[in-house]
N, C-alpha and C positions, 0 to 999 in steps of 0.2 A: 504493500500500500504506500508506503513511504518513498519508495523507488519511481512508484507512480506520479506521485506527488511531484518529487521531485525532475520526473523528466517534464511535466504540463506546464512547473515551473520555469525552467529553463524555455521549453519552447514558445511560450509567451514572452518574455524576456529577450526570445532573439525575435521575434517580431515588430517586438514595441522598436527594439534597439534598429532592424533595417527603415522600418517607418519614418524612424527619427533622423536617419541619415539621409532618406532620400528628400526632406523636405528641405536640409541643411543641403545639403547637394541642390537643389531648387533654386533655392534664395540665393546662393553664391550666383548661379546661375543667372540668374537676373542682375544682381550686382552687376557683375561682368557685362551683361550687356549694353546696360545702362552707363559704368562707368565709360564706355568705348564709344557710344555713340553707336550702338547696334537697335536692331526694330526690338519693339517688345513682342513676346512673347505670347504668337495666337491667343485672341479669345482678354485679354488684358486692357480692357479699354475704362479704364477711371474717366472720372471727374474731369481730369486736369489734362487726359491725354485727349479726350475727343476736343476739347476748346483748341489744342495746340494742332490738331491736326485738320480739323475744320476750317480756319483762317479766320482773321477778325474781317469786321465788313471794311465794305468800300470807306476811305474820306478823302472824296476828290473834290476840287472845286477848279470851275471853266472860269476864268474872267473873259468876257467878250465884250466888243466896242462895237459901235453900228453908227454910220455916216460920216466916220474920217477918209479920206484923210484930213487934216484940218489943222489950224496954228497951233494949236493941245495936241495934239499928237507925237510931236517931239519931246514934250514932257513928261508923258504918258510913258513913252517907250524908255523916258532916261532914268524913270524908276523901275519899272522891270526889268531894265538892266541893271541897274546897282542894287538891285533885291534876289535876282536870278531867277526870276519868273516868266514864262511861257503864257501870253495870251492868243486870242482869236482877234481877227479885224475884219469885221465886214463892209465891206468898202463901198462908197462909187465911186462915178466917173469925174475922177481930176485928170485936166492936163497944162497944171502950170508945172513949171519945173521942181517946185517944192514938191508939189502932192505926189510927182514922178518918183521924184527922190523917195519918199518914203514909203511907198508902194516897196520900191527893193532895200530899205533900209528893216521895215517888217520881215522882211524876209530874211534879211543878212543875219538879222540880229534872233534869229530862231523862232519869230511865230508863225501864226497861221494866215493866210490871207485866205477872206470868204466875200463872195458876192451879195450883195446888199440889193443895188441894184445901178443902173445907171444916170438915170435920170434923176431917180427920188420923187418922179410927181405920181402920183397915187393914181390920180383920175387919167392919166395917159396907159401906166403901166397894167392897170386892173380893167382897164375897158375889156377886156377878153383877151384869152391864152395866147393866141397870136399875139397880141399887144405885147404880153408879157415873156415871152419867149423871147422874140425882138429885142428887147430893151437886158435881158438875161445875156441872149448871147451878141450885145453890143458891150457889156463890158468883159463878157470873157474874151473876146478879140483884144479888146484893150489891152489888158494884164496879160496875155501872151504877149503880145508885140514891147509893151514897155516894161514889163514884170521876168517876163520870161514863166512864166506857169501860169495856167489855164485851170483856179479853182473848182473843184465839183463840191464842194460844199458852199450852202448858203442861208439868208434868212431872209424870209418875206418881209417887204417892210410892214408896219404893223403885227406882223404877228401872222403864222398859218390859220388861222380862224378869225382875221380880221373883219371890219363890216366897208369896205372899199370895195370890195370885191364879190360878187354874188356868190353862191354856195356853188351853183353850177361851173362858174369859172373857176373857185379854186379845185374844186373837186378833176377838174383838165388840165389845171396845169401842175395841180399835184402828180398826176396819173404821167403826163409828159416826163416830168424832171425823174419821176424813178425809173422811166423805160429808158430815160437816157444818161442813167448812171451818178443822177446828182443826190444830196442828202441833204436836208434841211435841218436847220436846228431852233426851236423856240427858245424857252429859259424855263427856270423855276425860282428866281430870286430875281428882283429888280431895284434900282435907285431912284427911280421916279427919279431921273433928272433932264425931261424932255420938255421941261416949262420956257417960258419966256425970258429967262434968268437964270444965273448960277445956281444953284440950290447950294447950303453951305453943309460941307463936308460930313458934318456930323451926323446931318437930318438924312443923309445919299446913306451912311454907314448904317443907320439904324435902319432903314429900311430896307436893305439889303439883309441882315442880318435877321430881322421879322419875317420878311418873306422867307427867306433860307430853311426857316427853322431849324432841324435837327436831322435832314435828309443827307443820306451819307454821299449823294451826288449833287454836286450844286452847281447849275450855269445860271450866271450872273449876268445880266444886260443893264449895261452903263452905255452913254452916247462918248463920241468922241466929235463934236462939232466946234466951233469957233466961242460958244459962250460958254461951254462946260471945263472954267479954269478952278475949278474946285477939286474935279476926276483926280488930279496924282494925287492930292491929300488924303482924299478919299479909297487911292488905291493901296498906299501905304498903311491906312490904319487896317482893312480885311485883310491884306496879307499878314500883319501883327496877328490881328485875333485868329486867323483861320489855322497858322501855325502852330499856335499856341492850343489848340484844338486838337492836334494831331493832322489835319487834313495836308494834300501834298497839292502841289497848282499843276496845270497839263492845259493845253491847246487842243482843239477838235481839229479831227481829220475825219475822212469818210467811212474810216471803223469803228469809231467812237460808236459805245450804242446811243443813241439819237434821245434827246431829251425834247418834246416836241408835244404840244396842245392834241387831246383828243379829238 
């Protein structure tokens, strides 16, 4: 009986004892992995490893300009260049030597050049798609000939769901510009600074920042015209707060995914 005992003994004891090592054998195991920078180990997904491997969201932010070029325009750009930020410029049709100039100064200096429109007169460009086509690809000839690049992205003036333009027309010449390769951008934050006067800095920041809200993709519509000499103060304060955010700045191209009015 004793003998009994004592083998049931033993054989429990060596059970307990491999159990025990293959767990220690385990854990080493994962150490190792972990200290080396190895995957973890099938089936091991915490708390902490799905956030790290999922990705945090998006925080981007577009700064775009619409109807320069213009005397602000150089001072515009000489802050994004001494902040090292990338915007958008949706342009028209300049042809004094300044506005040529910086047609390829935008460019030199890393942003995006976007089609705006040529003329800017509303009641010419939205009479109907032909109108607008016209006036579309009179400034893309433009900006090839004096730019040397021939934008496919652009922004309807007012806005793609603007009231210049009947539903039926824009609805043609949306249908046009996708068949022929181009992409439109609207916004989701604005400056409201298309008044009859400068708007001061602060009031362009805050309402920027209202509209914005808390969307982890933000295009921004500020003007670039001849009365908007508030724009660089105003450009310098969102790049302050937007960084201080975490958010990083970038220019639209035609891959951008498209931020655009329903």
């Amino acid at each position: 009986m004793f003998i009994k005992s004592f083998r049931l003994h033993n054989l429990l004891f060596g059970l307990a004892a491999a159990v025990l090592a293959a767990a220690i054998v385990g854990n080493l195991a994962v150490i190792g992995v972990r200290a080396f920078g190895g995957s973890r180990p099938p089936g091991e997904e915490t708390e902490e490893t799905m956030e790290e491997t999922s990705g945090a969201e998006e925080k981007v932010v577009y700064l775009s300009f619409d109807d320069g070029p213009s005397a602000v325009t150089a001072e515009i750009l000489d802050v994004l260049k001494e902040e090292e930020v990338p915007a958008t410029f949706f342009v028209i049709g300049a042809t004094t030597e300044r506005g040529l100039g910086l047609y390829r100064r935008i460019l030199e200096e890393g942003h995006a050049l976007g089609i705006h429109s040529y003329s800017h007169r509303y009641s010419e460009i939205y009479a109907s798609a032909d109108a607008y086509a016209a006036d579309f690809q009179r400034l893309a000839d433009h900006l090839e000939e004096t730019a040397g690049v021939r934008p496919t992205i652009f922004r309807f003036p007012g806005g793609s769901n603007n009231q210049h333009a009947s539903k039926a027309v824009l609805k043609e010449i949306k249908a046009r510009m996708k068949k022929a390769g181009n992409v439109w951008f609207d916004w989701n934050a604005i400056a409201k600074d298309d008044k009859a006067k400068a708007a001061p800095a602060q009031e362009m920041f805050d309402n920027v920042v209202k509209t914005a809200g808390d969307k982890g993709r933000i295009l921004i519509l500020m003007h670039d015209d001849a009365l908007r000499t508030t724009a660089p103060e105003c450009i310098r304060m969102l790049i302050d707060h937007y960084r201080q955010l975490g958010y990083r700045f970038e220019k639209l191209t035609a891959e951008t995914e498209q931020i655009c009015f329903g």
